[in-house]
C-alpha positions as CSV (number, residue, x, y, z in Angstrom):
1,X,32.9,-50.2,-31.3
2,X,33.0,-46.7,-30.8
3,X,30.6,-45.4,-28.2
4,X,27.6,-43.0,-29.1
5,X,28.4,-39.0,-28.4
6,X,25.7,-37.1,-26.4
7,X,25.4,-33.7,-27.4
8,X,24.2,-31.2,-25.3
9,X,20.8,-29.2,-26.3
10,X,21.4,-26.1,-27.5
11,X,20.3,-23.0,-25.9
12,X,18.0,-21.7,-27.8
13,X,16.3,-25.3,-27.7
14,X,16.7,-25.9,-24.0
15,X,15.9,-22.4,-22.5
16,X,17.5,-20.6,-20.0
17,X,17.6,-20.8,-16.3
18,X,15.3,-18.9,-14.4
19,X,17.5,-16.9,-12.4
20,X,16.6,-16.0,-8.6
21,X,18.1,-13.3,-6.2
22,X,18.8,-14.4,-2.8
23,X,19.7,-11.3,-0.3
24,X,20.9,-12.9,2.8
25,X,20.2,-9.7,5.2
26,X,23.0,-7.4,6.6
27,X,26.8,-8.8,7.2
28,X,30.1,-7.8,7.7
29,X,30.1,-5.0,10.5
30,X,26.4,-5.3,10.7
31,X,25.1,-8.5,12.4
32,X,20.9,-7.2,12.0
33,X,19.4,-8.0,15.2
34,X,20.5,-9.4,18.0
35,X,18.5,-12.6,19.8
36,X,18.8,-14.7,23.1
37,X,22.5,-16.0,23.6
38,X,24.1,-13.8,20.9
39,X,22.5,-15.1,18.4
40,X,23.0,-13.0,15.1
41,X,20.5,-12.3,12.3
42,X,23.2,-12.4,9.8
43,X,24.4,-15.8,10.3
44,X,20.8,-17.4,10.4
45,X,19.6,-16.0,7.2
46,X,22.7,-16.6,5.0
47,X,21.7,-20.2,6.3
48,X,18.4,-20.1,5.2
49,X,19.8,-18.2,2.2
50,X,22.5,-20.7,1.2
51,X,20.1,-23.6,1.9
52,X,17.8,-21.8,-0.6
53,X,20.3,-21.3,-3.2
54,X,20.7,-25.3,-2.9
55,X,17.4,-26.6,-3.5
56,X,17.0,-23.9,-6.9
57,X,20.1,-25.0,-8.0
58,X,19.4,-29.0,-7.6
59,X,16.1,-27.8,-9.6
60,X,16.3,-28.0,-13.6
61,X,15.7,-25.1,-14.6
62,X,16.6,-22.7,-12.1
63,X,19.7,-20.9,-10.7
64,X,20.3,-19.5,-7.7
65,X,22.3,-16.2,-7.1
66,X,23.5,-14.8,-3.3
67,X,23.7,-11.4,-3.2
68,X,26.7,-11.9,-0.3
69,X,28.4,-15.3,-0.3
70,X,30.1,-14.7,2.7
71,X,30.5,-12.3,5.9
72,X,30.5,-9.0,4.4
73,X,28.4,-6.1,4.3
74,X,26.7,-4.8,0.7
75,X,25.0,-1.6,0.7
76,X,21.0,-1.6,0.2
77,X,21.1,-0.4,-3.1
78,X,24.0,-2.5,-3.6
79,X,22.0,-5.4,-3.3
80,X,19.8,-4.4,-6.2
81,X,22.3,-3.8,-8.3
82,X,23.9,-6.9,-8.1
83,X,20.4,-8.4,-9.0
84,X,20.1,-6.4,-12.1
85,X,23.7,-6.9,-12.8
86,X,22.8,-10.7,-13.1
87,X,19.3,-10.4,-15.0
88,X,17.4,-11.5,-12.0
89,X,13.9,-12.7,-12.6
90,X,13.1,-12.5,-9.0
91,X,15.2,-10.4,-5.7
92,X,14.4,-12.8,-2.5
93,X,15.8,-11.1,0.9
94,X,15.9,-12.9,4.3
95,X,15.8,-11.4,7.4
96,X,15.1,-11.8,10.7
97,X,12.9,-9.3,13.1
98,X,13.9,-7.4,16.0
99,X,12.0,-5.8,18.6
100,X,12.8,-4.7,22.1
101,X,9.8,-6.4,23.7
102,X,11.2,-9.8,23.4
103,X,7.5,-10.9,23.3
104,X,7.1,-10.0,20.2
105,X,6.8,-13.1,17.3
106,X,5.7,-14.3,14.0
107,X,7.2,-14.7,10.4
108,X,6.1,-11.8,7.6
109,X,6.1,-11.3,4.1
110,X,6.7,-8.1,2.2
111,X,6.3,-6.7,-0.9
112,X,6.4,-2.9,-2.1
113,X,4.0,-0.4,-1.7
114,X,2.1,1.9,-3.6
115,X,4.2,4.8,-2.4
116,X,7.2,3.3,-2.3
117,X,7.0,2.3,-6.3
118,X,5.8,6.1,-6.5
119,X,9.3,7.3,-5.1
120,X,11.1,4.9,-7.4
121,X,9.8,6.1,-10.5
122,X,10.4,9.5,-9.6
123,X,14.0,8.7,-8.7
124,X,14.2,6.7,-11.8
125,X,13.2,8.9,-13.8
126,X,15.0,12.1,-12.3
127,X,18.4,10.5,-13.3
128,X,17.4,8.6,-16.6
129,X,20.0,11.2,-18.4
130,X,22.7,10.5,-16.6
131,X,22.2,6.6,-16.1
132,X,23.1,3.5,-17.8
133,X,20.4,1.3,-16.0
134,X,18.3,-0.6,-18.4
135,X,14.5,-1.5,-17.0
136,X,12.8,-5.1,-18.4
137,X,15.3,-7.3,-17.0
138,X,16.7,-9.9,-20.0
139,X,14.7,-7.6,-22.8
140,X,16.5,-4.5,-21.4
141,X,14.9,-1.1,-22.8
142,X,16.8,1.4,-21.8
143,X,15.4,5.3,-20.4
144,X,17.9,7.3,-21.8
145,X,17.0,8.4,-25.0
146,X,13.2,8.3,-24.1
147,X,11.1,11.4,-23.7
148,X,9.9,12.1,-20.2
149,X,5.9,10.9,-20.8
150,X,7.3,7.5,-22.9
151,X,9.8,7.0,-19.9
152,X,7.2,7.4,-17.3
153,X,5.2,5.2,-19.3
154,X,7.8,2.3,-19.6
155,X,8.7,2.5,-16.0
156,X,4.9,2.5,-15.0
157,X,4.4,-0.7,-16.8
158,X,7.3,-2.6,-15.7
159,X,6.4,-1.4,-11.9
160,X,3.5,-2.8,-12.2
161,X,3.8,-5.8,-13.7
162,X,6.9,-6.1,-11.3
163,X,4.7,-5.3,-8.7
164,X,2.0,-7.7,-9.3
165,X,4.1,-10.9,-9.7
166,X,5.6,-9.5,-6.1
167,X,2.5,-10.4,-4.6
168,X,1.7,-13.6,-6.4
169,X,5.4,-15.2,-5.4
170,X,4.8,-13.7,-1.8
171,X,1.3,-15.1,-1.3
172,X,2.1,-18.2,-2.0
173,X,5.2,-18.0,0.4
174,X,2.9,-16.4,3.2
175,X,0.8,-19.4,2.9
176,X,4.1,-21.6,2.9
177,X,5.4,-20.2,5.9
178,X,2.0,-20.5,8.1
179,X,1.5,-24.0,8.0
180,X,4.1,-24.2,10.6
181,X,5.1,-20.6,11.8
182,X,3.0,-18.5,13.3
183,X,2.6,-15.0,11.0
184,X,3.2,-11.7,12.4
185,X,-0.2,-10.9,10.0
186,X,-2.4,-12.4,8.3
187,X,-1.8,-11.0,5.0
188,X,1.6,-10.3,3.1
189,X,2.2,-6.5,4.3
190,X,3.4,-3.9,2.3
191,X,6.7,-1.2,2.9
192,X,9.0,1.3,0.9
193,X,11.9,-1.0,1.4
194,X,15.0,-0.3,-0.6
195,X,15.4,-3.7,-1.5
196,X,11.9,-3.8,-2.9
197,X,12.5,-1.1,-5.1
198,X,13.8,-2.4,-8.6
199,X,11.4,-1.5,-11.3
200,X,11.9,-4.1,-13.3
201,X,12.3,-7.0,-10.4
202,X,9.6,-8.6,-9.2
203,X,11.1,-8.5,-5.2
204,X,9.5,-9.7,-1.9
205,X,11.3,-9.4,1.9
206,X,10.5,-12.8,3.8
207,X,11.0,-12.1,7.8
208,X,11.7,-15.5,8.8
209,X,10.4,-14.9,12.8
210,X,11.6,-12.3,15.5
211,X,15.7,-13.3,16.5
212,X,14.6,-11.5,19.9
213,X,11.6,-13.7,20.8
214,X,13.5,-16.5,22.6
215,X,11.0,-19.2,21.4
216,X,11.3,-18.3,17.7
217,X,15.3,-17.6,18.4
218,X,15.7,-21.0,19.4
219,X,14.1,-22.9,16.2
220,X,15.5,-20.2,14.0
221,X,19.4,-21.0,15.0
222,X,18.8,-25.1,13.7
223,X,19.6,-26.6,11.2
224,X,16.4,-28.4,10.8
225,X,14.1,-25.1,11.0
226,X,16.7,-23.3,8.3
227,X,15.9,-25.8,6.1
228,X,11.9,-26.0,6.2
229,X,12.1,-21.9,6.1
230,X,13.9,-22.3,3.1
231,X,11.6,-25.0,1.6
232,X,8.4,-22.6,1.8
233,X,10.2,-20.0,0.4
234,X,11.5,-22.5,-2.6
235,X,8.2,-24.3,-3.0
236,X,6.2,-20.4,-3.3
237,X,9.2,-19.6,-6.1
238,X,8.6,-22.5,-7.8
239,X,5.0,-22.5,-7.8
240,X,4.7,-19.2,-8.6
241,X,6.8,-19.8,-12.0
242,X,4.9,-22.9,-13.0
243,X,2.2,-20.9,-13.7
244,X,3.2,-18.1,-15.0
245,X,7.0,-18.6,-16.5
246,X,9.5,-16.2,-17.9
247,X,9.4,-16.2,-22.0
248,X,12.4,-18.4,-23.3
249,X,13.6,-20.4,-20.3
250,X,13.5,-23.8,-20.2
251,X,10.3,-24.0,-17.8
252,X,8.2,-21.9,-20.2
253,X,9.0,-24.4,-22.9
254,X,8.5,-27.5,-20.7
255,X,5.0,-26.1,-20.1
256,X,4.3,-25.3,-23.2
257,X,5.1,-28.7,-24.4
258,X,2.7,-30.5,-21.5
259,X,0.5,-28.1,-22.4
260,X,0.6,-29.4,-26.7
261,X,-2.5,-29.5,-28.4
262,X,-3.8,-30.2,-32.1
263,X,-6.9,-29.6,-34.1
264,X,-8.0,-32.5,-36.1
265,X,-8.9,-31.4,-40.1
266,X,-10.6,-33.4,-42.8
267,X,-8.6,-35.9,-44.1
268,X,-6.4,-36.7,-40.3
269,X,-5.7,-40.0,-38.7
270,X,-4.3,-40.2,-35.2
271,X,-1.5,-42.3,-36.6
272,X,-0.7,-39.3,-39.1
273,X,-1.1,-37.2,-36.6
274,X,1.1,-39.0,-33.7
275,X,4.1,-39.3,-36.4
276,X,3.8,-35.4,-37.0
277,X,4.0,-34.6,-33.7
278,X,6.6,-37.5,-32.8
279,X,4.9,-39.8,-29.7
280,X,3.6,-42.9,-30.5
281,X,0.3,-43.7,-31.7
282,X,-0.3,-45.7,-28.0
283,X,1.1,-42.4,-25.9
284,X,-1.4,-40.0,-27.9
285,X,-4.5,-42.9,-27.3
286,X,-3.5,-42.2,-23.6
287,X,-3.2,-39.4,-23.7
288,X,-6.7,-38.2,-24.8
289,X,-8.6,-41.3,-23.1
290,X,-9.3,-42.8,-26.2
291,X,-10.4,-46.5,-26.4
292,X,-10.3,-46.6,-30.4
293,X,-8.3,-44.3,-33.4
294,X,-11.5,-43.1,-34.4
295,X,-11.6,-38.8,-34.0
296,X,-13.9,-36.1,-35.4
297,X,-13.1,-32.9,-37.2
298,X,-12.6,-30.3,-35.2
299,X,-11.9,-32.7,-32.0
300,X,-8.7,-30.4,-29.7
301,X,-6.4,-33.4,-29.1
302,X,-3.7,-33.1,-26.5
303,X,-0.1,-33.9,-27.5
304,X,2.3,-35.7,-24.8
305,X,5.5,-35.0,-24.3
306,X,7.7,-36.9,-26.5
């Protein structure tokens, strides 16, 4: 007997991967700062970043993209680019602080600032002739043949919704992080950061504790402090894109269908109405808390997942 083919979903039906960023800081030639028996910045956050990159891609529905995937040095705008260049729905960069008062300590989150998304636009749209960038991420628009006032206007509107979902994925990080790292502030803080600077990106900068402090130099180099860095920083992704989701990826549509409802007409059943939708007639009694078939016009029913 010949056994049963599976056949995969096709795209369209099982949505695309949200795709995240990961910038492990600096490389190469330049190590970042330096802590307490040599230990480098660069080769604790590609750690964190790495680790990262495992728990998104062990996630359905996610994918995770290093900006370095080894001990080289990438340019600042370099970094961006490479996020663009894979349709990034979020830019993630790790570092670690320095400071020469070894005293100094705590974990921060970053996100851009007013001025610094002012400076963009104007860069952005001083070069818009002469570029082949393309703002809006998978729904590229691109500035080029755009008047300066519709230009401005596109790149205004992508900054700030870029800018707002910033905040909302850092917050949640920020809150991540303090449950058992002591924060540098109590509020995500704000920069001009090149790497914060994609229009069309929402990017955050996640300081993972000051390398030079010896106490936070000594949990930073483990293994074991690596890992539950990078599980606040996955768990504020992931929570962030719960709620609100990219259009088309396979999260959006896996909310949408938990989310399901139906508004009963003259003439409905539940039976009917569990056959239309295909769950069973028990699932969709569950469902709604319902001890009996009987509904009522105009009764919103919720539809489980099939």
């Amino acid at each position: 007997m010949a056994k049963p083919v599976k056949s995969a979903l096709p795209k369209a039906v099982a949505g695309r991967d949200i795709i995240v960023a990961i910038d492990a800081g600096h490389g190469g030639e330049d190590p970042g700062a330096i802590g307490p028996g040599r230990v480098r910045e660069k080769v604790v956050v590609f750690a964190i970043a790495k680790e990262l990159k495992r728990l998104l891609d062990s996630t359905p529905g996610y994918k995770g993209r290093l900006t370095r995937t080894g001990d080289y040095y990438i340019s600042l705008r370099g970094r961006t680019k490479a996020a663009r260049k894979q349709n990034a729905d979020l830019f993630v960069s790790i570092h670690a602080d320095g400071f020469k008062d070894k005293r100094a300590k705590g974990a921060s989150v970053w996100v851009l600032s007013s001025r610094g998304a002012s400076s963009e636009m104007g860069r952005w749209l001083a070069r818009k002739e002469n570029s082949a960038d393309l703002i809006g991420g998978v729904g590229s628009v691109s500035l080029e043949d755009k008047d300066d006032v519709l230009a401005s206007v596109l790149l205004d509107m992508s900054m700030t919704a870029s800018r707002e979902d910033s905040r909302s994925v850092a917050t949640q990080i920020h809150s991540n992080i303090r449950r058992f790292a002591k924060m540098h502030k109590s509020h995500v803080e704000q920069a001009g950061f090149a790497v914060l600077k994609s229009p069309d990106i929402p990017s955050i900068l996640v300081e993972t504790g000051f390398i030079t402090n010896p106490g936070e130099a000594a949990k930073l180099k483990t293994k074991s402090y690596q890992k539950k860095m990078a599980n606040a920083v996955y768990k504020g992704i992931t929570e962030h894109f719960s709620r609100k989701p990219p259009a088309l990826t396979y999260i959006a549509q896996r909310k949408a269908e938990n989310n399901k409802t139906y508004k009963v007409v003259s003439g409905d059943t539940l039976s009917v109405i569990a056959s239309q939708n295909g769950v069973s007639l028990s699932s969709l009694r569950k469902a709604n808390n319902l001890k009996s078939d009987r509904i009522k016009v105009g009764q919103v029913l919720r539809i489980p997942k099939s």
